[in-house]
C-alpha positions in Angstrom: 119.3 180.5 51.4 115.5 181.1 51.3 113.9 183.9 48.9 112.7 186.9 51.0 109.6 186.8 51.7 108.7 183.3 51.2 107.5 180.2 54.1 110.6 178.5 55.5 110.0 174.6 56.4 112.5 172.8 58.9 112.5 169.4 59.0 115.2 166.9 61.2 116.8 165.1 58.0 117.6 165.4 54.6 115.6 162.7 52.9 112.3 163.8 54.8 113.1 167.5 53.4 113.5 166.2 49.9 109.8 164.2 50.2 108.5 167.3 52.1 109.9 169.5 49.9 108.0 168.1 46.2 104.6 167.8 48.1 104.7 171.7 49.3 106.0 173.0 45.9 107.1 176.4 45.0 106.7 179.1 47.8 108.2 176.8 50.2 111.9 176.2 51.0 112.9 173.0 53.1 116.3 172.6 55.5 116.7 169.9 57.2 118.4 170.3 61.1 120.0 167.3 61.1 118.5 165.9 64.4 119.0 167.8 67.4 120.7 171.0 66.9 121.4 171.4 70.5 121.7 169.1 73.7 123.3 169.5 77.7 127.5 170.4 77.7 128.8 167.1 77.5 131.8 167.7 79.5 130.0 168.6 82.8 126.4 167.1 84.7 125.0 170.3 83.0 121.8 169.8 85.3 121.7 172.9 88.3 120.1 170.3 91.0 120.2 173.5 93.2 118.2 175.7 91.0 115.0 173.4 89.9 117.5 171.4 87.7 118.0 174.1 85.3 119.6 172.6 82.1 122.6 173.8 80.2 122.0 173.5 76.5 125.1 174.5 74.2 125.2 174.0 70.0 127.9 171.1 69.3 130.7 172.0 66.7 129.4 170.0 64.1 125.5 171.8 64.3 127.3 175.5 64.3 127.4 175.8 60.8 123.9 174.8 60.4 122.3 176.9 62.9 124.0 179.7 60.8 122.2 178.9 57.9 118.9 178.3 59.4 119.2 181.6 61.8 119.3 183.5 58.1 117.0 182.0 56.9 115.0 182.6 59.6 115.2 186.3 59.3 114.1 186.1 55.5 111.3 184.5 55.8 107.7 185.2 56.5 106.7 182.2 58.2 108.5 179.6 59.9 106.8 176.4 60.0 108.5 173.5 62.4 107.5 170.2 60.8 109.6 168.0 63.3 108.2 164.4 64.3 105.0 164.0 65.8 106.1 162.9 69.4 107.7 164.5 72.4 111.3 164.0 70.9 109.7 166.4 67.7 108.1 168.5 69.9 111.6 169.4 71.9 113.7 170.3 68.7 111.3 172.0 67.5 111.4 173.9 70.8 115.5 174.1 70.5 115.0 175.6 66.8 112.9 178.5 68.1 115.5 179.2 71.0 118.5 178.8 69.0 117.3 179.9 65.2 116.0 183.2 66.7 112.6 182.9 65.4 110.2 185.1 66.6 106.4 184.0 68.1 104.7 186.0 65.1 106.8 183.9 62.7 106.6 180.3 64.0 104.2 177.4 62.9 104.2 174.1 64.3 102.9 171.4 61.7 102.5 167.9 62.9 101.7 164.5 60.4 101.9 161.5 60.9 102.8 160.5 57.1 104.4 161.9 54.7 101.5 162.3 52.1 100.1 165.0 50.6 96.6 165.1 51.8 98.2 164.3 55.4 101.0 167.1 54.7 98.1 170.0 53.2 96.0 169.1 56.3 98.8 169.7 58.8 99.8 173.2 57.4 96.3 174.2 56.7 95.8 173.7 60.7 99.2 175.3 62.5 100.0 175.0 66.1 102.2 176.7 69.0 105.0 174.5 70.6 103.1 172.0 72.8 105.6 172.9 76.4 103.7 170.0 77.9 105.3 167.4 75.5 108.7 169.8 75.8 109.1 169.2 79.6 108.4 165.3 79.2 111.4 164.9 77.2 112.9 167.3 79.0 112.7 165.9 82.0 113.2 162.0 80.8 117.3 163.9 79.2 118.1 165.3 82.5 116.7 161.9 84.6 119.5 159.6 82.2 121.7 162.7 82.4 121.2 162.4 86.3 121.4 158.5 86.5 124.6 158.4 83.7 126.4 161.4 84.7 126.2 160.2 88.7 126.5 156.3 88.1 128.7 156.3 85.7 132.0 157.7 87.5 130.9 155.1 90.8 131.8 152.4 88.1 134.9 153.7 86.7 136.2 154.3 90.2 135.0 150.7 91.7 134.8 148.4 88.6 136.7 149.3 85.3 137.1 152.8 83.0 134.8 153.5 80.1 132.0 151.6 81.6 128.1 153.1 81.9 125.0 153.1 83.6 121.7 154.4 82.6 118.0 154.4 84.6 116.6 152.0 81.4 119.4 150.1 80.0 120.3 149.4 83.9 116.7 147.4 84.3 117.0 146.2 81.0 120.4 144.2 81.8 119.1 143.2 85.1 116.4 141.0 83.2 118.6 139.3 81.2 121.2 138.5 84.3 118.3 137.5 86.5 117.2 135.1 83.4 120.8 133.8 82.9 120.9 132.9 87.0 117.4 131.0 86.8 119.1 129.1 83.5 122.4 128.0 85.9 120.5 127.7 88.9 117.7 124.8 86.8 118.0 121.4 88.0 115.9 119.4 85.1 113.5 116.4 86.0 112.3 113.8 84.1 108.4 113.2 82.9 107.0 110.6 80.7 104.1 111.2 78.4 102.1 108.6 76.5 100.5 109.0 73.1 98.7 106.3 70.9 98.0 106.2 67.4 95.2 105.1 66.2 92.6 104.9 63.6 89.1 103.8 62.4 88.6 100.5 62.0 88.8 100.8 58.2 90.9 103.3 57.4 94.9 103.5 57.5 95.2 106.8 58.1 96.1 107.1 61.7 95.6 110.1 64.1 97.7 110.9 67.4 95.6 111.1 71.1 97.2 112.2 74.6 97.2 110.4 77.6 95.1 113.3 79.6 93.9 111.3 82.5 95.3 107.8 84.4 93.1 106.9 87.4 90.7 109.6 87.4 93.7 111.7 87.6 96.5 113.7 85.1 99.1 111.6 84.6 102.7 112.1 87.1 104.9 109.9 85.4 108.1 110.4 86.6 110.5 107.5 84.4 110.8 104.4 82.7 110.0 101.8 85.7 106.4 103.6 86.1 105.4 104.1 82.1 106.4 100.1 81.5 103.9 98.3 82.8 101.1 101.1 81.6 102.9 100.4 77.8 102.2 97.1 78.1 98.4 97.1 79.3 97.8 99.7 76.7 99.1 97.6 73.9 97.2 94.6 74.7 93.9 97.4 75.3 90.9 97.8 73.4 90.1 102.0 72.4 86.3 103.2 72.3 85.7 106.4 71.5 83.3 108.1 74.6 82.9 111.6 73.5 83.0 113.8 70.3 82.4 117.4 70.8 82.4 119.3 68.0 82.8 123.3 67.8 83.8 126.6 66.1 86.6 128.8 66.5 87.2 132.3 65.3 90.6 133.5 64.8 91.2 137.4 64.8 93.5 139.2 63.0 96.9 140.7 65.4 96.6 144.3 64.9 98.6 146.6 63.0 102.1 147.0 64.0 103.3 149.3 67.0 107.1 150.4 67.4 107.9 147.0 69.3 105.3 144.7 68.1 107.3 145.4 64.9 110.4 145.3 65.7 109.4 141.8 67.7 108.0 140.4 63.9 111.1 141.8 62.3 113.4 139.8 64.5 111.3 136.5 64.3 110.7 136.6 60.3 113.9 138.5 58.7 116.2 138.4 61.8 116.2 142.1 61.6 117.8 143.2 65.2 116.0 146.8 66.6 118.6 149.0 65.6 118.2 147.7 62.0 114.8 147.6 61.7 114.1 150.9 62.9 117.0 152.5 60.4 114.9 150.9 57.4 111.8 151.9 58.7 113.0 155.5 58.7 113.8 155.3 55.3 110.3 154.4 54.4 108.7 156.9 56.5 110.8 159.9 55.2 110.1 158.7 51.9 112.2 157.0 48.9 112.0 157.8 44.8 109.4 156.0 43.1 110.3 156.5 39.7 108.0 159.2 37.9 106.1 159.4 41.2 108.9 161.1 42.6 110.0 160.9 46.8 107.2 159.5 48.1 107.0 158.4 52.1 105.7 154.5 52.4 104.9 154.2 55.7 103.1 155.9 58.9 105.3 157.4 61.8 107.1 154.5 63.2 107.5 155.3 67.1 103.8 154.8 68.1 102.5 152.3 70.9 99.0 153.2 69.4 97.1 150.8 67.4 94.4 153.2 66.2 93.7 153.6 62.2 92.0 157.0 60.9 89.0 155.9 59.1 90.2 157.1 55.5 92.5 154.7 56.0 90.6 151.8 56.6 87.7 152.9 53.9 90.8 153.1 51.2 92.1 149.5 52.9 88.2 147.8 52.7 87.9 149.6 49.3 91.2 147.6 48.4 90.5 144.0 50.1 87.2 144.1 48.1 88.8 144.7 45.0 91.9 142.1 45.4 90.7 139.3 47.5 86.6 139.8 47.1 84.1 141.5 49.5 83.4 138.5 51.4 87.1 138.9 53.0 85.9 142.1 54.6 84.0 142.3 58.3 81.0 144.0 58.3 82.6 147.0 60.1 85.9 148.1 60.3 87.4 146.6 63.1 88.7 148.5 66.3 92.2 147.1 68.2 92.9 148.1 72.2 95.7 149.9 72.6 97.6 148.2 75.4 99.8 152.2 76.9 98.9 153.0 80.0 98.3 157.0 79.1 98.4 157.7 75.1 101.5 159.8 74.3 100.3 162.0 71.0 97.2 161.3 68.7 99.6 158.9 67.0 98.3 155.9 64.1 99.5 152.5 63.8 102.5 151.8 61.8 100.9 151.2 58.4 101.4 151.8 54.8 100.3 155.5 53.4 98.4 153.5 50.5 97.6 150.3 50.1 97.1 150.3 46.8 100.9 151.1 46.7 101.7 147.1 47.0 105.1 145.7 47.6 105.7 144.7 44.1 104.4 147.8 42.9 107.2 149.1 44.7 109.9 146.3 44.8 111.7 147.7 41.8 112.8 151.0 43.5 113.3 149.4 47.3 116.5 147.8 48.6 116.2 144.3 49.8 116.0 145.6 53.6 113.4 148.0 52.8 111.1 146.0 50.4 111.3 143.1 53.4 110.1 145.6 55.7 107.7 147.1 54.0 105.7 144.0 52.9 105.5 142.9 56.1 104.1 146.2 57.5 101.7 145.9 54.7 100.3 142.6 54.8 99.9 142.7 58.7 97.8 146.2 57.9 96.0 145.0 55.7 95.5 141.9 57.5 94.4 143.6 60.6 91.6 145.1 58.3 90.1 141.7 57.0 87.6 139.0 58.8 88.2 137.0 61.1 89.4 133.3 60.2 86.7 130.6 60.9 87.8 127.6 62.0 86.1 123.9 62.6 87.2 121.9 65.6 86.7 118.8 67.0 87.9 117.3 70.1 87.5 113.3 71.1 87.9 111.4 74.1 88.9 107.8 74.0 88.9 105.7 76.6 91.5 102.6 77.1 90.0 99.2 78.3 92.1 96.8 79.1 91.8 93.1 78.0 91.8 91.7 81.8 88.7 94.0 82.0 86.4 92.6 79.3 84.4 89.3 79.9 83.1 87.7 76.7 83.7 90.6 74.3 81.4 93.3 76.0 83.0 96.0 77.7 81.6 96.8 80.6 79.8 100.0 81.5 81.7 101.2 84.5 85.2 100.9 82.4 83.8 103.7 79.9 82.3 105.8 82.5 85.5 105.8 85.3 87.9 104.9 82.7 91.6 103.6 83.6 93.1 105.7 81.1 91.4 108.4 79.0 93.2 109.6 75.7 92.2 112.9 74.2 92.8 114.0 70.3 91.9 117.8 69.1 91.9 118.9 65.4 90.9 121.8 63.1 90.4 122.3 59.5 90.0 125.9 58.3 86.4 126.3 57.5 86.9 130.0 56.2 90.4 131.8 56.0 89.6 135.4 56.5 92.7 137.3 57.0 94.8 133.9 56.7 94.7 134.4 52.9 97.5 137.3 53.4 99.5 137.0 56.5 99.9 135.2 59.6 101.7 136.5 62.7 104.7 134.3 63.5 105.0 132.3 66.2 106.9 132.9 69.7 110.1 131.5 69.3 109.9 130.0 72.5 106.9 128.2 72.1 107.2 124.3 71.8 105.2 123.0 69.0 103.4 120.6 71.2 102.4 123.7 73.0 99.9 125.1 70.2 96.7 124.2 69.5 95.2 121.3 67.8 96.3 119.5 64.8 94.9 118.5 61.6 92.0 117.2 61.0 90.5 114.2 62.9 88.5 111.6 60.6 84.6 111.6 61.5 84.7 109.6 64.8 81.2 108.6 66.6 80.5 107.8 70.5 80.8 104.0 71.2 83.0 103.8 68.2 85.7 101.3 68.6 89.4 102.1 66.8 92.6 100.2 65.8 95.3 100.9 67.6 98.8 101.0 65.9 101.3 101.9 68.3 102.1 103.3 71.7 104.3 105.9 71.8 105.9 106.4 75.3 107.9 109.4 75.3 110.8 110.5 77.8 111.4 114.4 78.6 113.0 117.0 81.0 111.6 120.2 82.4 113.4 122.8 80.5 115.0 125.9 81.9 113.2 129.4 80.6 114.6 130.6 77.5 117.2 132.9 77.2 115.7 136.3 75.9 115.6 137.4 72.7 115.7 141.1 71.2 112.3 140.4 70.6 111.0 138.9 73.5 113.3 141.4 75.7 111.6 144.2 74.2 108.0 142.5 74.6 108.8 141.9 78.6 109.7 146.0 78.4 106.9 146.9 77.1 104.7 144.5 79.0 106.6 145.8 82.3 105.9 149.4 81.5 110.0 150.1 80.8 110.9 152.3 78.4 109.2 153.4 75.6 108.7 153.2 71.8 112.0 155.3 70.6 114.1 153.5 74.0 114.1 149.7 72.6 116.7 149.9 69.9 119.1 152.4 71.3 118.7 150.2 75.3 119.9 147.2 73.3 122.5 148.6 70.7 124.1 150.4 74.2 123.9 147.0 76.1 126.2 145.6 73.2 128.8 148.2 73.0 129.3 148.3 76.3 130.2 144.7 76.6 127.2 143.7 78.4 125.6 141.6 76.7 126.6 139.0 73.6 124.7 137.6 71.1 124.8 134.1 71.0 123.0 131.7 68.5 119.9 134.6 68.5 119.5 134.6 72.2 120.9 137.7 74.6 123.4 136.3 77.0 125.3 138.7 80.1 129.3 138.7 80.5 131.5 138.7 83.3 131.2 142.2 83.1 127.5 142.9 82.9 126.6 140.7 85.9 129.3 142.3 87.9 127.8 145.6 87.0 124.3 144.4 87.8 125.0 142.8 91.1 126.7 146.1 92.6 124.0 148.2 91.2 120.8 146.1 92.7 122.8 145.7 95.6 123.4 149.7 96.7 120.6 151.1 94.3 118.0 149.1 94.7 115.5 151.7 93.7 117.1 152.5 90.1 117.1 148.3 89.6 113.5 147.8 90.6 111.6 147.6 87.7 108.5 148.9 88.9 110.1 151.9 90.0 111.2 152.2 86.6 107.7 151.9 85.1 106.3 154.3 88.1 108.6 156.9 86.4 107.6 156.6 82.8 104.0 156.8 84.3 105.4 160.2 85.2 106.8 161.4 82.6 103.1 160.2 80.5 101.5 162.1 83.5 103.8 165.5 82.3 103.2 165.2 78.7 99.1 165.4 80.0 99.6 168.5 82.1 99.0 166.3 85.0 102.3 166.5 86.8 104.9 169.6 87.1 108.4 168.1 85.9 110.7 169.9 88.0 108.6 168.1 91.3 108.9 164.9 89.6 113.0 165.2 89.2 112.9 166.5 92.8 110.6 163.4 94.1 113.7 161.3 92.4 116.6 163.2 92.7 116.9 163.8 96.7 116.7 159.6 97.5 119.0 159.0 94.7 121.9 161.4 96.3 121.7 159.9 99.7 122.4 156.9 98.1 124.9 157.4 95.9 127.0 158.9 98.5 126.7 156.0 100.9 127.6 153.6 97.6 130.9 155.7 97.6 131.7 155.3 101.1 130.6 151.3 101.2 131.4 150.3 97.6 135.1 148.0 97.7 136.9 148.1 94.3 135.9 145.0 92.0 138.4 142.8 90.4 137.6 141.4 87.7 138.6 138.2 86.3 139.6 137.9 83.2 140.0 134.8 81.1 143.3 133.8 79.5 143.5 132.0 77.1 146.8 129.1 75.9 148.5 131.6 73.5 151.0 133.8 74.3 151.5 137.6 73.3 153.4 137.8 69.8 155.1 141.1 71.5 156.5 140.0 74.4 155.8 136.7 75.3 153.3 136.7 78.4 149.8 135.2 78.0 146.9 136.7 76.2 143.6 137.3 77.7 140.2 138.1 76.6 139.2 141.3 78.2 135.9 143.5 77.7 136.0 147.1 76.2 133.5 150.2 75.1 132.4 147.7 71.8 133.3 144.5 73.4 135.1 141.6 73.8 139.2 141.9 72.4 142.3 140.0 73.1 145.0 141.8 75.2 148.2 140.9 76.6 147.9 139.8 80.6 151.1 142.8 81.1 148.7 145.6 80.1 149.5 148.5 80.4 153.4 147.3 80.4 152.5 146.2 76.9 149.5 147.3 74.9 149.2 144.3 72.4 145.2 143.5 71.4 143.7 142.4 68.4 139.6 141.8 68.0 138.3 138.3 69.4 136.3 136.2 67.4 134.5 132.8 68.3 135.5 129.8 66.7 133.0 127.8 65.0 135.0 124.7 64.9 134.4 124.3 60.9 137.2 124.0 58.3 137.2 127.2 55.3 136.1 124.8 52.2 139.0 127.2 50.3 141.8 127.1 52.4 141.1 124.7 55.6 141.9 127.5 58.1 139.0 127.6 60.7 135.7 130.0 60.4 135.1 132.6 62.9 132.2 134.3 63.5 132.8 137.9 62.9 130.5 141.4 62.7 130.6 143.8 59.6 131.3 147.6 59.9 127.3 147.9 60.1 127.3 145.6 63.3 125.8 142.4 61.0 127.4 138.6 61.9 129.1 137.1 58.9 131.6 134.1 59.0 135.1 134.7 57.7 138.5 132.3 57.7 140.6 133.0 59.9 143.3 133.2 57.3 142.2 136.6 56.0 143.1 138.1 53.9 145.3 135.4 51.9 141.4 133.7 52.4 139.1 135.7 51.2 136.0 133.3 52.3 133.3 134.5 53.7 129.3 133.8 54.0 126.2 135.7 55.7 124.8 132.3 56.5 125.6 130.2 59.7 128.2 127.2 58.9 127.4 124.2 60.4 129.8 121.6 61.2 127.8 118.4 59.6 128.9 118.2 56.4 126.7 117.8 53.5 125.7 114.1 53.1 125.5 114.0 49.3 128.5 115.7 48.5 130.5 116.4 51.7 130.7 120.0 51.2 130.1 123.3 53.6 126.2 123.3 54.9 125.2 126.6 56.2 122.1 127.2 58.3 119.3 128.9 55.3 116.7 129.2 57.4 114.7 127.6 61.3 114.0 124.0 59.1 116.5 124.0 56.3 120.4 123.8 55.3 122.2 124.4 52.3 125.0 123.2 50.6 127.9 125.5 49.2 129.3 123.4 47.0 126.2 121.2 45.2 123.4 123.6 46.2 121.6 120.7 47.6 118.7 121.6 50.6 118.6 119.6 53.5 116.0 119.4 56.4 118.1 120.4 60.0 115.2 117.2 61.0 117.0 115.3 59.4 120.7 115.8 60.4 122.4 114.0 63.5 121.3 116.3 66.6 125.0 115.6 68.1 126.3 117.0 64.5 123.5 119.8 63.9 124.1 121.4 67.4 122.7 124.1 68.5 122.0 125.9 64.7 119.4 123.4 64.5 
């Protein structure tokens, strides 16, 4: 209960109280709301669609108690001062407080920061605001638009498809890509290609260096198999190679900028394999700040849903003053650099995601961090402090080499016409770093679906000269097949969101985890792949709403809801605009819509209850195993894959299975007589120097269980490796 007479400070969660709490000092008492402390009735639409979509807001049971508390201390204090988060979703509970706390206009502050620091936090409550409505309406009106879509779509499924299924205007689109992806994959037919690569070198040196085939006949090269590269082999083996052209060049290398919501998330999935959900829990907990020893609760990092790249300039002074003192002033740019935020209309005044002090370094801090959160927040502070460092300079050279062949030369002199419209003309790039820059702390990681022969250059080239000729040492005809497009990934899903315009920074993680649960959508081997289930879904929903599906509609919308937050649009016109099209439809769906069977797959066991066949069937948190006489009999139990590896305790077989806290682990299936289990992908190659369990360690390397030995994934059979490789 707060003293009479003193400032009362609400806050959404207990750890960001605590942190709040030691900064402000006596005078100040902190509660924390626990989130939302209100929301629409959840047994009803709770949306008037006849009265300018009026909402119904009600307290849940489990918020009662605390509204209680706060309402009293409410009337005790002399000021109220709402320090919620700094976005739209802050803005509307800190809107709910005041309606359901009781607190009166002379009473209430609104305080917004952006980190939990003291000079940040003394600044904010030095300069108080009044609730922002604009931002309250945005998020009001993006609740009752899902409530709209979820509460209308929803009950269509149930009826046509299958119970305890969902629909919502983001998740909806977001499925859609993945399906559509999944039907390009099936729907591939692969052709072959040739390439042809030579390795050569100066005449006296060893050291060989790799050129492409670029042009054959004045023309790029369309080689389409074996019969056609053959005879060009053979002519190139017997050829003479002159070097025709060395151009010689420099290339600067920025820095990426500091992280936003999904351009983190994104580097959290490629370099720790963090999924969204996971990464945005632990970036919480740095944010709302974590006990530093005799420092006390201290938060470690900026707000983290922001799609702004902007830096205050403290921040970059205090991260130049840094760099100079660390890595030496001639690391730093001559002014601090400035990095384009890619939103369409900026939400809030919001910052990069970046560390509240650089000087507090990752292993200044690693002692008091968990694993997750010391991963987390080194990565968030090298890329900062990265982003604030010079450009990397590097030297590049690029040669063409032209093929002669013998039947060509007379009397040892090539003539002039072969070098100027060669037969075949070989190109080799490479770069050395001339100055590292930024390079010295951190590197962005690359795409995962980007092909190593795909990025730029290679090493560096030996000093080559025009009319130079070279040995050659081998040709090196190569046979390949167009590949499909890659399955999506949570990271590149949420990249083609962003890039698209759908959702928005707090949307990516909550889109995906409901995509899972809902049996959409499984994980498999890192990429997102659709069920049975979520491309039945997809195909009656594109079919009779095609609006909903279309994904610029969907980014028209958020454009909307941007144009609300800016006073530009009236959100009760904007629900209308959507709401009136959306009924006619949905009524013609329920005339028009046939009920969906859907297929399930059974499997070659039979129920241990009464005998019939089991199934595999898809529920609220997906896949299980149920008996084909459902609801006659009610036997399931979960469904895990097989791996097709033998348990190095027991011999039963390893299945891949998911932890309380949705993380994959492999267990035996013999659990729990077994009790084997690892965090680390098995592979089914046994180790080749002592024959034991090799699990995937990382992209390049295996390890054993049983003599600890690392092997490369290079190096094992590609038929053995599969797809871990």
């Amino acid at each position: 209960m707060a003293e009479k007479g003193t400032r009362l400070v609400i806050v959404e969660s207990p750890a960001k109280a605590r942190t709040v709490g030691r900064i402000l000092g006596r005078g100040f008492t902190v509660k924390a709301s626990i989130g939302h402390v209100r929301d629409l009735l959840k047994s009803q639409l709770a949306v008037d669609v006849e009265n300018n979509f009026k909402p119904t807001y009600r307290v849940p049971k489990e918020k009662q108690a605390v509204v209680r508390e706060l309402r009293q201390a409410v009337k005790e204090a002399e000021e109220v001062y709402l320090a919620t988060d700094p976005d739209r979703e802050g803005e509307a509970i800190a809107w709910h407080l005041t309606e359901v706390a009781d607190i009166p206009p002379s009473k209430l502050r609104r305080v917004v920061f952006h980190e939990i620091t003291e000079p940040a936090i003394r600044e904010a409550f030095a300069h108080p605001r009044g609730i922002d409505m604009q931002l309250v309406h945005a998020q009001q009106a993006r609740r009752i638009l899902d409530r709209l879509v979820g509460y209308k779509l929803s009950p269509l499924l149930w009826e046509k498809v299958r119970g305890r299924l969902s629909a919502g205007r983001v998740q909806s689109v977001a499925l859609r890509l993945i399906v559509e992806r999944e039907r390009e994959i099936q729907a591939f037919v692969p052709e072959e290609y040739w390439t042809i690569a030579v390795e050569l070198s100066k005449l006296d040196d060893e050291r060989a260096f790799r050129a492409r085939l670029v042009r054959y006949l004045g023309l790029e090269p369309d080689l389409k198999n074996e019969e056609q590269v053959r005879p060009l082999v053979a002519e190139l083996e017997d050829a003479l190679y002159v070097v025709v052209n060395v151009k010689k060049g420099e290339r600067r290398r920025r820095p990426a900028a500091p992280f936003t919501t999904s351009t983190m998330q994104q580097e959290a999935s490629r370099r720790l394999g963090f999924t969204a959900r996971r990464t945005m829990a632990v970036a919480q907990q740095l944010y709302e700040g974590l006990p530093l020893g005799e420092e006390g609760s201290v938060g470690l990092i900026t707000y983290m849903r922001t799609d702004s790249t902007n830096v205050s300039p403290l921040a970059q002074e205090e991260a130049r003053r840094f760099i100079a003192q660390a890595y030496g002033e001639h690391l730093l740019p001559p002014e601090p650099p400035v990095y384009k935020t890619r939103a369409r209309i900026a939400q809030e005044a919001h910052e990069a995601i970046r560390p509240t002090s650089v000087f507090r370094t990752p292993e200044s801090v690693k002692p008091y961090l968990d694993r997750d959160q010391y991963r987390l927040y080194e990565l968030i502070w090298k890329r900062f402090i990265a982003s604030q460092m010079a450009p990397a300079i590097l030297d590049t050279m690029t040669v063409e080499i032209v093929a002669v062949p013998r039947a060509l030369i007379a009397d040892g002199e090539i003539p002039l016409e072969a070098l100027e419209n060669p037969r075949y003309l070989f190109r080799a790039t490479g770069s050395a770093i001339r100055f590292p820059g930024f390079l010295v702390v951190y590197e962005e990681a690359r795409e995962e679906d980007v092909k190593p022969e795909e990025e730029e250059g290679g090493g560096l080239l030996p000093p080559l000269e025009p009319n130079e000729r070279l040995r050659l040492w081998r040709v090196l005809p190569e046979q390949h097949f167009t590949q499909p497009p890659p399955r999506y990934t949570e990271a590149s899903l949420i990249k083609t969101l962003e890039e698209l315009g759908i959702g928005r920074p707090s949307t990516y993680a909550p889109i995906l985890s409901t995509l899972f649960q809902r049996g959409y959508v499984e994980r498999v081997d890192k990429r997102l792949v659709p069920t049975p289930l979520g491309i039945t879904v997809t195909d009656l929903l594109v079919q009779h709403f095609p609006d909903i599906m279309d994904v610029n509609f969907t980014a028209r919308m958020e454009e909307d809801l941007d144009r609300i937050a800016a006073g530009e649009e009236d959100w009760v016109e904007v629900l209308r605009r959507f709401y009136g099209p959306f009924e006619q439809r949905l009524q013609e769906a329920l005339a028009r819509i046939q009920k969906v069977s859907l297929d399930h797959e059974v499997l070659d066991e039979q129920c241990p209850e009464c005998g019939a066949p089991l199934q595999i069937r898809y529920g609220r948190f997906g896949k299980f195993v149920g008996c084909t006489r459902f609801p006659e009999c009610r036997y399931t139990r979960p469904f895990f894959n097989k791996l097709g590896v033998p348990c190095p305790q027991c011999g039963g077989e390893l299945l891949e299975k998911k932890s309380k806290r949705g993380r994959t682990f492999y267990g035996c299936s013999n659990w729990p007589t077994c009790n084997f289990t690892t965090w680390k992908r098995p592979l089914t190659v046994r180790c080749p120097h002592c024959g034991g369990l090799l699990v995937q360690e990382d992209r390049e390397n295996a390890r054993c269980l049983k003599c600890e030995a690392v092997v490369l994934l290079a190096e094992l059979e590609p038929e053995e490796a599969g797809e871990e490789a």
